[in-house]
C-alpha positions in Angstrom: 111.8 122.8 123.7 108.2 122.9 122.7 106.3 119.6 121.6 106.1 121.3 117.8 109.4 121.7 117.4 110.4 117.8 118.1 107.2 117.0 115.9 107.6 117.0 112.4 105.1 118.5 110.2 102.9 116.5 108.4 105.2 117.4 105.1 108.2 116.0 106.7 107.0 112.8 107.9 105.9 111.9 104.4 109.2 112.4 103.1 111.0 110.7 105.8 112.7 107.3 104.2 111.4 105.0 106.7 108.6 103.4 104.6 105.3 102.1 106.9 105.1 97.9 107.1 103.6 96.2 103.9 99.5 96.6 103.9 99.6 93.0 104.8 101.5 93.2 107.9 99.3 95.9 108.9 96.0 94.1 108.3 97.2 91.0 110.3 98.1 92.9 113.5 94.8 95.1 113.3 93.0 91.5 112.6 94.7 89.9 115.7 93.8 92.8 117.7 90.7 92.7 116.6 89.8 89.0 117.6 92.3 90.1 120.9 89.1 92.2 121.8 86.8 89.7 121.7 87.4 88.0 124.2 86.5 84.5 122.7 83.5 85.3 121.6 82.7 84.4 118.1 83.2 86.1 115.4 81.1 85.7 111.7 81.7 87.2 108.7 85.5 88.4 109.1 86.3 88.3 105.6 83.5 90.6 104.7 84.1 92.8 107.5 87.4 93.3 106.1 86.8 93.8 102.9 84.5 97.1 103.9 86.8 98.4 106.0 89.6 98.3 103.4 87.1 99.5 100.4 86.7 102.9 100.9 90.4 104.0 102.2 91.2 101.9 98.9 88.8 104.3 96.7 89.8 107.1 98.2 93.2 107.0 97.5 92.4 105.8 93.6 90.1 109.1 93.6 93.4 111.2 95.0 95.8 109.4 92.4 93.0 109.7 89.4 92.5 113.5 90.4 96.5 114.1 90.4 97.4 113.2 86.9 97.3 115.6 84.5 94.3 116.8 82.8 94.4 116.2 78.8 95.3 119.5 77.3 93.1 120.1 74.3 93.8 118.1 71.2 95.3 115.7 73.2 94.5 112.0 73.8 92.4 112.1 70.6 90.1 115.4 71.5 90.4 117.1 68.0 90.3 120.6 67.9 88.4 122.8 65.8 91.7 123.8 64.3 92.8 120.5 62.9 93.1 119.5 59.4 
């Protein structure tokens, strides 16, 4: 067998039921690793550091969601049209 048949395709692996771990579970083990690395050297300004690194997956995906819902279709969500009374 071939290494793309026993890979799923990017399609199937978002539909597969196993959900990923809770974004909190995931920001503690990346933060542990994180300080892992350092090797007891100190570390400032964690908090912020996290807060950028989270920021612009975050606005990404409220840009994807925003740009997936449907448009307003004209006279919709108070756009009058020409032809109303």
């Amino acid at each position: 067998m071939t290494a793309s048949k026993d890979t799923p395709s990017p399609k199937r692996r978002k539909q597969s039921k196993v959900s990923p771990p809770p974004l909190k579970d995931s920001a503690k083990e990346a933060i542990a690793h994180f300080l892992d690395t350092l090797d007891g050297e100190p570390c400032s300004e964690l908090y912020d550091m996290v807060l950028k690194q989270i920021e612009e997956p975050s606005a990404r995906s409220r840009a994807r969601l925003h740009s997936a819902q449907p448009k307003p279709r004209r006279g919709d969500a108070g756009v009058k049209s020409r032809h109303a009374a």
